[in-house]
Rosetta silent file (secondary structure, phi, psi, omega in degrees, C-alpha in Angstrom):
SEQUENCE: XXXXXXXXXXXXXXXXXXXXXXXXXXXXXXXXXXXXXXXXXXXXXXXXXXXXXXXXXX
SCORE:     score description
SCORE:     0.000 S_00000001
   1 L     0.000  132.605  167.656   61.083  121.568   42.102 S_00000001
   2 L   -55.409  105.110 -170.251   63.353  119.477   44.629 S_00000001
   3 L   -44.695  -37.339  156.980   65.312  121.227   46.855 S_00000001
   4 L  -130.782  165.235  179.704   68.202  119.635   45.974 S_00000001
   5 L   -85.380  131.420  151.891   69.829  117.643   42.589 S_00000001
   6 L   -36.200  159.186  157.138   71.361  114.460   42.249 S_00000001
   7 L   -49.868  -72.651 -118.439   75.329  115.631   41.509 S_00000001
   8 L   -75.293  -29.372  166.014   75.332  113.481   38.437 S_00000001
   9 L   -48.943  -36.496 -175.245   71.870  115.576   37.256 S_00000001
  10 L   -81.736  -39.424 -175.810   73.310  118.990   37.797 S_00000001
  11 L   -58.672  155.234 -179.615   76.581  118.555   35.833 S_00000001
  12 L   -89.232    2.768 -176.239   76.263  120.877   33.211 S_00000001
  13 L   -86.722  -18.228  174.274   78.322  118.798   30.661 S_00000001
  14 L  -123.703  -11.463 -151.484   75.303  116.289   30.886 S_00000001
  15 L   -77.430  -43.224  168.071   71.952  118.106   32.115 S_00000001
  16 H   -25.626  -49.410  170.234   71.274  119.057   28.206 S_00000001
  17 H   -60.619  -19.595 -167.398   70.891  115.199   27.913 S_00000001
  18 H  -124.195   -3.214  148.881   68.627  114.644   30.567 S_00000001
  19 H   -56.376  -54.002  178.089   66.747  117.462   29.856 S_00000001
  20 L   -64.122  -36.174 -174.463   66.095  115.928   26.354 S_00000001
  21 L  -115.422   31.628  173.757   64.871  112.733   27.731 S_00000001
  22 L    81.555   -9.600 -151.717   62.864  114.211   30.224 S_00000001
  23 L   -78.896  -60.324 -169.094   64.863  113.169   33.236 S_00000001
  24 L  -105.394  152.938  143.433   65.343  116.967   34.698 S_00000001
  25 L   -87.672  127.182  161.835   63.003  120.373   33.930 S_00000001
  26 H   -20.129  -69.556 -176.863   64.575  122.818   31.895 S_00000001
  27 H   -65.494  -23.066  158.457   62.817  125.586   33.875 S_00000001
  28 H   -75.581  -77.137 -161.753   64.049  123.773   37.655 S_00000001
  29 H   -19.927  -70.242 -167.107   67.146  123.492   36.237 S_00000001
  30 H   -62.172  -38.517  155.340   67.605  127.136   35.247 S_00000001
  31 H   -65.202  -41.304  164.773   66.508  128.032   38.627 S_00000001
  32 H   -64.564  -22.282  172.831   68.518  126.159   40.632 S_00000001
  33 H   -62.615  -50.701 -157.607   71.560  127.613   38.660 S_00000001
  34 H   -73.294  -53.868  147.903   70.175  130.905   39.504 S_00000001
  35 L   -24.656  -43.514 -179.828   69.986  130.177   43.255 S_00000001
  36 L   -46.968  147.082  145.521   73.661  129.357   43.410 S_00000001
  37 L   -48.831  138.629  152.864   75.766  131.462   45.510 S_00000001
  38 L  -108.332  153.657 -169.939   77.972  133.358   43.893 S_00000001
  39 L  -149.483   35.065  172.511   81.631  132.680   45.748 S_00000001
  40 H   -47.326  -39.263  160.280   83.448  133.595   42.821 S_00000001
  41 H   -39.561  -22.498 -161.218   85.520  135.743   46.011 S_00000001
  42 H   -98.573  -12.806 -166.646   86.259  132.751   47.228 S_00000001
  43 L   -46.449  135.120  172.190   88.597  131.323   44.166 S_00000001
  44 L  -114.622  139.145  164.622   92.273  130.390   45.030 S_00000001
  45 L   -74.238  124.013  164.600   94.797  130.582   42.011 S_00000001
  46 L   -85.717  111.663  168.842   96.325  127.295   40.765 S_00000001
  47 L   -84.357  133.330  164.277   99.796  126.923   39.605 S_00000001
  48 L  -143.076  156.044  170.811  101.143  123.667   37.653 S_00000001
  49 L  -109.657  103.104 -164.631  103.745  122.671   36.270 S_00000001
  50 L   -78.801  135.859  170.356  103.799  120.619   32.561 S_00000001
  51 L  -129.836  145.550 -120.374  106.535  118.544   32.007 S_00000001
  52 L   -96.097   97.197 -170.937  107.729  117.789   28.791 S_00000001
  53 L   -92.367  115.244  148.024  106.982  113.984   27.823 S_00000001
  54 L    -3.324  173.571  154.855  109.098  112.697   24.329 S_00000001
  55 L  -177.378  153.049  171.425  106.681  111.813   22.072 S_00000001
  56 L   -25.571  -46.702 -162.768  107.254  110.089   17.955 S_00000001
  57 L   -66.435  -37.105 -152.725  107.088  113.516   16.900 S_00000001
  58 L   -83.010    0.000    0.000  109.434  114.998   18.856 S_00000001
């Protein structure tokens, strides 16, 4: 296994895909997740604000 991942290999919104075509192992993959820090401790809360656009509908 590589010590480290491309970024664009790792997101998980595509690694299903590149799994499928061989690109990444399933079985690295799943380790390297597992590896991760967790720094869930570390999280800051985000506040936004939505502002109201018109729209046809409205």
């Amino acid at each position: 296994m590589p010590d480290t991942f491309d970024n664009k290999i790792i997101d998980k919104r595509v690694a299903r895909r590149y799994v499928r075509k061989g690109i990444l192992d399933e079985k690295d993959f799943e380790k390297y997740l597992k590896a991760l820090p967790d720094v869930a401790d570390q999280a800051v809360p985000v506040e936004s604000e939505v502002e109201h656009v018109e729209t046809d509908e409205d």
